[in-house]
C-alpha positions as a Markdown table, in Angstrom:
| # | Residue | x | y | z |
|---|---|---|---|---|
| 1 | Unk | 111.4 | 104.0 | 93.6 |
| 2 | Unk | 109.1 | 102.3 | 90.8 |
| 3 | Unk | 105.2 | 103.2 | 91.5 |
| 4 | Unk | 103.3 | 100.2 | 91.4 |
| 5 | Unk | 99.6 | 100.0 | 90.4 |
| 6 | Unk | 97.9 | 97.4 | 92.7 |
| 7 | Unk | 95.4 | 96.9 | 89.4 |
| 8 | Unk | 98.1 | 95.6 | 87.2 |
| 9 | Unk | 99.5 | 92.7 | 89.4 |
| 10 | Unk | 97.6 | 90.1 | 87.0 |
| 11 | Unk | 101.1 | 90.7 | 85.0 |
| 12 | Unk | 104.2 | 88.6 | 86.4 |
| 13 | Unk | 106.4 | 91.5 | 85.8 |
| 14 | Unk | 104.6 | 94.4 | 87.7 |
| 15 | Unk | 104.3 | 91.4 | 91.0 |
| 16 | Unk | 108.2 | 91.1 | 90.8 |
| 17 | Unk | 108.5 | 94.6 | 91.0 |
| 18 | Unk | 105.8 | 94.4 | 93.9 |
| 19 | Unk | 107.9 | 91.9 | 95.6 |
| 20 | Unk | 111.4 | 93.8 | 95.2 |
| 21 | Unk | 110.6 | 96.7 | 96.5 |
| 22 | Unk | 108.8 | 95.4 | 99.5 |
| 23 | Unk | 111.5 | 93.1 | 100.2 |
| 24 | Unk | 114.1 | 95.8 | 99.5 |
| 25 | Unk | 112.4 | 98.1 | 101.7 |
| 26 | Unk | 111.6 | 95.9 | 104.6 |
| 27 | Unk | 114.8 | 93.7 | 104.8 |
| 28 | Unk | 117.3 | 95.4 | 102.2 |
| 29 | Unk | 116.6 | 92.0 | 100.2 |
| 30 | Unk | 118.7 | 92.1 | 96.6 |
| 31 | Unk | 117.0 | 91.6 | 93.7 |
| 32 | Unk | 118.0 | 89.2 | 90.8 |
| 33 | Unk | 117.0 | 89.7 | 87.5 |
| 34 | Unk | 117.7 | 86.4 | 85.2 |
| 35 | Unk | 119.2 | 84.5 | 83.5 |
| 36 | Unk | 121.6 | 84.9 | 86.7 |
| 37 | Unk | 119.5 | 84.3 | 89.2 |
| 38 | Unk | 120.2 | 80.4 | 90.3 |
| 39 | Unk | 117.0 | 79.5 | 92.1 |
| 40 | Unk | 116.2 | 83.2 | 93.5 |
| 41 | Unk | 114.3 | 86.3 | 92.4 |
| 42 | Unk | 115.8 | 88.5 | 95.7 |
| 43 | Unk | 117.9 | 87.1 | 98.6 |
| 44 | Unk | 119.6 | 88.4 | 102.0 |
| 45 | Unk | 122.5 | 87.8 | 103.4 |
| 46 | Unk | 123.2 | 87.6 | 107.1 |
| 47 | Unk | 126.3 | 88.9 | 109.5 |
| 48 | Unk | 127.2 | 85.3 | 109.6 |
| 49 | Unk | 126.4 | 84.7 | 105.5 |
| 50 | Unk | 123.6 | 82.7 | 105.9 |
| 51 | Unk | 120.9 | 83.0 | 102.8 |
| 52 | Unk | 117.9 | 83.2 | 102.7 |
| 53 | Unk | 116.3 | 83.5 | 99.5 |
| 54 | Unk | 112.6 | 84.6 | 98.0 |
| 55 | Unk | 111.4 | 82.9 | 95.2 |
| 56 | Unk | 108.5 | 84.4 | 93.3 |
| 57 | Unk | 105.7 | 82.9 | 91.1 |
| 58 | Unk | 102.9 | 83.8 | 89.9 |
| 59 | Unk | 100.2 | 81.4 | 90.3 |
| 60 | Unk | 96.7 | 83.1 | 90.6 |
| 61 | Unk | 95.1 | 79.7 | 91.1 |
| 62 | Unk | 95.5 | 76.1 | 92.7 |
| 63 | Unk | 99.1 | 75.3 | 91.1 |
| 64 | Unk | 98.9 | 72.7 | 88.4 |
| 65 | Unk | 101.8 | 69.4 | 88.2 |
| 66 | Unk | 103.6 | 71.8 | 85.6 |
| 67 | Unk | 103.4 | 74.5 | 88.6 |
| 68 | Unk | 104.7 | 72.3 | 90.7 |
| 69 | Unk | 107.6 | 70.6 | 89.3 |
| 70 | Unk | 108.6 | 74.5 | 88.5 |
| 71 | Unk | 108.3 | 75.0 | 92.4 |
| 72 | Unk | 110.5 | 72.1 | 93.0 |
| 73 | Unk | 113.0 | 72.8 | 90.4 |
| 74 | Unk | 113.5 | 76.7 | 91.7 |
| 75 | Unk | 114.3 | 74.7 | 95.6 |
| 76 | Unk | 116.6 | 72.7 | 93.9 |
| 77 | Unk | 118.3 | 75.2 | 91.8 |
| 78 | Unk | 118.7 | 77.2 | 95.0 |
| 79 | Unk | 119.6 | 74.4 | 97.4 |
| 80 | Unk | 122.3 | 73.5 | 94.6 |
| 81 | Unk | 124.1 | 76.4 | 94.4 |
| 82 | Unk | 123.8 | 77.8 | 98.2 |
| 83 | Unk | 125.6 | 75.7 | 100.9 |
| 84 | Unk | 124.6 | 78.3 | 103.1 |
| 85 | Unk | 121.2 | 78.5 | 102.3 |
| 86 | Unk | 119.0 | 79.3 | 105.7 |
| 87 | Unk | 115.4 | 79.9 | 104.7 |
| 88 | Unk | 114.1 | 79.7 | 101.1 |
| 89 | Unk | 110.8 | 81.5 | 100.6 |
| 90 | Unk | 108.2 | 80.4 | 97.7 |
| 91 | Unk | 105.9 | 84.1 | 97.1 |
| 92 | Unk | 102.8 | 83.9 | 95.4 |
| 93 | Unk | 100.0 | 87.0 | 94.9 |
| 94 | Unk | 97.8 | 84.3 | 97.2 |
| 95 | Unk | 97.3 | 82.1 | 100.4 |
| 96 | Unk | 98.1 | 78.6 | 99.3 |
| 97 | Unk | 95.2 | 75.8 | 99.5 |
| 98 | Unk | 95.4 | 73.2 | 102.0 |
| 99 | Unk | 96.8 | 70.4 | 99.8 |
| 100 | Unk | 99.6 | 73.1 | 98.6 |
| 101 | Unk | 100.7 | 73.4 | 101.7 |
| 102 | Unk | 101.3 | 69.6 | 101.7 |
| 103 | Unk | 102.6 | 69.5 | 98.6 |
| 104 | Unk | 105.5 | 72.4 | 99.8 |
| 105 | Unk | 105.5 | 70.3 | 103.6 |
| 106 | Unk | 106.0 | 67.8 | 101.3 |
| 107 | Unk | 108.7 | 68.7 | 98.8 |
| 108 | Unk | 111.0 | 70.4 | 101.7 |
| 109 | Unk | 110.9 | 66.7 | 103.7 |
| 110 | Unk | 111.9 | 64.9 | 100.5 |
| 111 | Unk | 115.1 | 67.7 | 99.5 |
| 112 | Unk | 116.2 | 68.6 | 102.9 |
């Protein structure tokens, strides 16, 4: 298992690795490293092959209309190339601000 220092999550790389092996160890989640990874960074995969999917960026602050359209390309990256797509999770190193949470409210009424 990679040690993580909780100091250096400012750096994209070290929150991925935060994120695989928390996913990894808490629901045996795969991790994707890309150019292969079609709209996921770490995914599951059910009895019944249902997906579900984790998508990670880091954005430290309030995400910016560059942020966003990134957001929205990932979902429909993902929703593109898994029919069986159940759940598709956005992961961020923060809580998300009201109006980002209309934004993603949002985004998942318009594409689903």
């Amino acid at each position: 298992m990679v040690e993580i220092n909780f100091l250096e999550l400012k750096y994209p790389d070290k929150f991925s690795a935060l994120m695989n092996q928390l996913l990894d160890l808490k629901f045996r989640a795969i991790a994707i490293k890309p150019p292969h990874d079609r709209g996921r960074d770490s995914y599951e995969v059910s009895d019944n092959k249902e997906i579900k999917i984790y998508q990670y960026k880091y954005f430290t602050s309030s995400m910016n209309s560059t942020q966003k359209r990134d957001v929205k390309e990932s979902l429909n990256t993902a929703l593109k190339n898994y029919p069986s797509l159940k759940e598709w999770i956005l992961c961020i190193p923060r809580e998300i601000s009201s109006s980002e949470e209309d934004f993603l409210r949002y985004l998942f009424l318009c594409l689903l």
